[in-house]
ROLUM-314787 format. One record per residue (C-alpha): residue number from 0; residue in three letters; y, x, z. Coordinates in nm, 2 decimals. Example, Ala and Ser with C-alpha at 12.3 -4.5 7.8 and 13.67 -1.06 7.14 Angstrom:
residues 2
> pos | code | north | east | up
> 0 | ALA | -0.45 | 1.23 | 0.78
> 1 | SER | -0.11 | 1.37 | 0.71
***
This chain:
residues 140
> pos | code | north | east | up
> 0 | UNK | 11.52 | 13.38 | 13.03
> 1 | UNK | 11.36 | 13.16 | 13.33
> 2 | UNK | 11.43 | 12.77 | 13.30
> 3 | UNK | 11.61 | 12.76 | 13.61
> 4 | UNK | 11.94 | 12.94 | 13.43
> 5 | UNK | 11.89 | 12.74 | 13.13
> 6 | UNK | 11.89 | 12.40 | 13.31
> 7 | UNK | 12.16 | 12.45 | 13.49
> 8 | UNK | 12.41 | 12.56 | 13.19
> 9 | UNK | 12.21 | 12.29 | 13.04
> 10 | UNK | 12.36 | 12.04 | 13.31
> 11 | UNK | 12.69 | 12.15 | 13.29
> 12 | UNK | 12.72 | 12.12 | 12.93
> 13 | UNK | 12.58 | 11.78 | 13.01
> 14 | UNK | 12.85 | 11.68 | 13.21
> 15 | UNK | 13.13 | 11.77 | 13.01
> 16 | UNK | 12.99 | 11.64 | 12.65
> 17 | UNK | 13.03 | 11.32 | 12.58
> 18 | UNK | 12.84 | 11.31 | 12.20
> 19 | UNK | 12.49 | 11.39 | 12.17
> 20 | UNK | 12.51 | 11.59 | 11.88
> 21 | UNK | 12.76 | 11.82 | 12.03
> 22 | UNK | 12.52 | 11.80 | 12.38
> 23 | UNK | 12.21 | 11.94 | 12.11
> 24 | UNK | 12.40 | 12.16 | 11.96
> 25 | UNK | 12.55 | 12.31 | 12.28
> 26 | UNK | 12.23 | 12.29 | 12.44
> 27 | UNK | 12.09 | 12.54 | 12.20
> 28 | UNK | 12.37 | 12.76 | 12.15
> 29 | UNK | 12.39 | 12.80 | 12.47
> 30 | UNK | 12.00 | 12.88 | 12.52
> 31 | UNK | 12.02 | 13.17 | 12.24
> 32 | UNK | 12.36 | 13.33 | 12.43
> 33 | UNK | 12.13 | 13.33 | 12.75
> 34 | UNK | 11.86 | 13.46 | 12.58
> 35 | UNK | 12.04 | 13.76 | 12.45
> 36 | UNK | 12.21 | 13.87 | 12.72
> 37 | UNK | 11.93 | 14.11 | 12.92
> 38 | UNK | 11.70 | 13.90 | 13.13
> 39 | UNK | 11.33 | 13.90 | 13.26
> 40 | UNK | 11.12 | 13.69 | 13.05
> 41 | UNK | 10.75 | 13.64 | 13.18
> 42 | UNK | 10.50 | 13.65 | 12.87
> 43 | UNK | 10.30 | 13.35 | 12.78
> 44 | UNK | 9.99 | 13.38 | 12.92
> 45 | UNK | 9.72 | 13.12 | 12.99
> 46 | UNK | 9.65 | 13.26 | 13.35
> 47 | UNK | 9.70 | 13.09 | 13.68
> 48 | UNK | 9.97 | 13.32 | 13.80
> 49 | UNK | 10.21 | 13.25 | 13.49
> 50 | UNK | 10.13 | 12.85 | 13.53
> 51 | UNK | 10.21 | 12.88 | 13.89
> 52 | UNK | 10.53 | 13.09 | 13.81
> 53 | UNK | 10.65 | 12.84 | 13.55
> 54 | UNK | 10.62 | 12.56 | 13.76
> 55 | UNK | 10.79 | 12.71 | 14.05
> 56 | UNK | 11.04 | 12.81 | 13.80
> 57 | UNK | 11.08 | 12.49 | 13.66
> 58 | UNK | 11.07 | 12.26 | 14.01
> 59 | UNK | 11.37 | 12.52 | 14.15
> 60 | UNK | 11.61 | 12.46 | 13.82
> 61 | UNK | 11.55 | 12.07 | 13.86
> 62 | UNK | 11.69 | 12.10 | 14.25
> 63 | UNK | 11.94 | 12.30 | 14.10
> 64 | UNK | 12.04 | 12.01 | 13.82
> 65 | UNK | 12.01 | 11.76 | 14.09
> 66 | UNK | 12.26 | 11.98 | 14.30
> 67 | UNK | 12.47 | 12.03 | 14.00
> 68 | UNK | 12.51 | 11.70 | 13.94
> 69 | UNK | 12.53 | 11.54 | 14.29
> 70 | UNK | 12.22 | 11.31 | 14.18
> 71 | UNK | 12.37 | 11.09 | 13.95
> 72 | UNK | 12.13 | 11.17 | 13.64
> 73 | UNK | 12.22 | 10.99 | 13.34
> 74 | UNK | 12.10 | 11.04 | 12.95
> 75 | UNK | 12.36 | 11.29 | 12.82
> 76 | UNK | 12.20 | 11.55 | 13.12
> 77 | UNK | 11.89 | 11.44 | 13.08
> 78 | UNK | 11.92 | 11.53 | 12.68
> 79 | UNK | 12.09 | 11.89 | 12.75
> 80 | UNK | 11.86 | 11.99 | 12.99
> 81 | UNK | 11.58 | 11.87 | 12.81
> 82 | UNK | 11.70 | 12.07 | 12.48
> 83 | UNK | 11.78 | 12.34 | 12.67
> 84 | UNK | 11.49 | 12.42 | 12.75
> 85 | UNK | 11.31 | 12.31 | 12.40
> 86 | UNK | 11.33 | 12.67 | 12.24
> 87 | UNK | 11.08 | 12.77 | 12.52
> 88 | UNK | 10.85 | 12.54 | 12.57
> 89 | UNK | 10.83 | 12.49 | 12.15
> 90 | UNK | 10.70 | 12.85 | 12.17
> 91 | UNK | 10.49 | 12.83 | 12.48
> 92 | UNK | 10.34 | 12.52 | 12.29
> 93 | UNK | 10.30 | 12.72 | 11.96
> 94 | UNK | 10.13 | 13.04 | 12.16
> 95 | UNK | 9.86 | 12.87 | 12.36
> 96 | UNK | 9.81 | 12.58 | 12.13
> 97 | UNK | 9.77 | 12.87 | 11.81
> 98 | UNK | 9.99 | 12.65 | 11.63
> 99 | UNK | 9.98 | 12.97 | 11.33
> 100 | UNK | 10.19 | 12.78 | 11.11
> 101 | UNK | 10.50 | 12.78 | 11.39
> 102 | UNK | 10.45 | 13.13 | 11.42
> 103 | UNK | 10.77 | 13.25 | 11.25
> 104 | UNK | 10.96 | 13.07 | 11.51
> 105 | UNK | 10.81 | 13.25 | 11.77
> 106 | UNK | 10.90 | 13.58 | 11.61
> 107 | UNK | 11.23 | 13.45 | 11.59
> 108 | UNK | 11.25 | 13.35 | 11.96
> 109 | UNK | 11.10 | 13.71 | 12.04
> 110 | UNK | 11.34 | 13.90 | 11.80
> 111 | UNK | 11.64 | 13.71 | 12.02
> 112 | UNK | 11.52 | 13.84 | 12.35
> 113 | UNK | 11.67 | 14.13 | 12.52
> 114 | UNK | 11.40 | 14.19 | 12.81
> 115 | UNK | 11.50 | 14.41 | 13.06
> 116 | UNK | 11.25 | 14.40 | 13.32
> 117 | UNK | 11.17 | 14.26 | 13.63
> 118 | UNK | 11.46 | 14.39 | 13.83
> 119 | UNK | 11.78 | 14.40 | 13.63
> 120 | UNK | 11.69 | 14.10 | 13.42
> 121 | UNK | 11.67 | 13.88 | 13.74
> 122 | UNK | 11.96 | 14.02 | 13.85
> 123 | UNK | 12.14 | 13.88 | 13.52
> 124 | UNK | 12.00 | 13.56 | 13.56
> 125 | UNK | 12.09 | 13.54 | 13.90
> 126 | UNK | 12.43 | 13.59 | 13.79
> 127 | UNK | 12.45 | 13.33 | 13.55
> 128 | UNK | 12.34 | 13.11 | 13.80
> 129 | UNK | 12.59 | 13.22 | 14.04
> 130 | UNK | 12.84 | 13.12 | 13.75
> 131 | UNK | 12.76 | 12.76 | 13.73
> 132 | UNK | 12.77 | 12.68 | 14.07
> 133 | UNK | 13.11 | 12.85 | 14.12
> 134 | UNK | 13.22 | 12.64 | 13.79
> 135 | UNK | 13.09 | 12.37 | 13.96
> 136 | UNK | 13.23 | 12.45 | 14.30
> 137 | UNK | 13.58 | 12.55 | 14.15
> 138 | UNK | 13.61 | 12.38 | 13.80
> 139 | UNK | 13.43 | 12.08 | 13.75
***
């Protein structure tokens, strides 16, 4: 799954935790649900385009926290965001850095993944963004 989905339920789990250790644990519950439900998932690549695509990525799920949370940032988002989001970039890091000794976690990560392609898989993650901002619009 993109970042931008996973920040976002990231956020909202960081506004209605109050403990960290249910904030981690959330956080990464929360990251494998997303990542089994069908969704696009770029492969990591060292090329320009997947850099570009990442960042991009990345830069539109931080305006959507900021959005989320009407600006007021504080450590308990900062720490589910952050952690949800760690499963990813851990394996990105593994992949291009040839960590071989990590590798069984990226199996792991990959076994998880239900990638669906380009079409319906952003449609599903489209949807679960759609669901945070109406729990934010109607809920929170």
């Amino acid at each position: 799954m993109l970042f931008t989905p996973h920040l976002l339920v990231g956020a909202a789990i960081g506004l209605v935790a109050d403990d960290w250790w249910w904030i981690i644990f959330l956080s990464l519950v929360f990251h494998i649900l997303l990542d089994i439900i069908p969704h696009y998932d770029p492969s990591y690549t060292k090329t320009k385009k997947y850099y570009l695509w990442s960042a991009g990525d990345l830069w539109i799920g931080l305006i959507g926290v900021w959005w989320l949370v009407g600006g007021k940032v504080d450590w308990k988002i900062l720490l589910a965001i952050m952690v949800s989001i760690l499963p990813d970039v851990w394996s990105f890091l593994i992949v291009t850095g040839k960590w071989r000794w990590w590798y069984w976690f990226v199996s792991w990560h990959k076994k998880i993944q239900f990638d669906c392609g380009l079409g319906w898989g952003m449609l599903t993650q489209f949807l679960v963004v759609v669901i945070v901002v109406l729990w934010k619009l109607f809920v929170y």
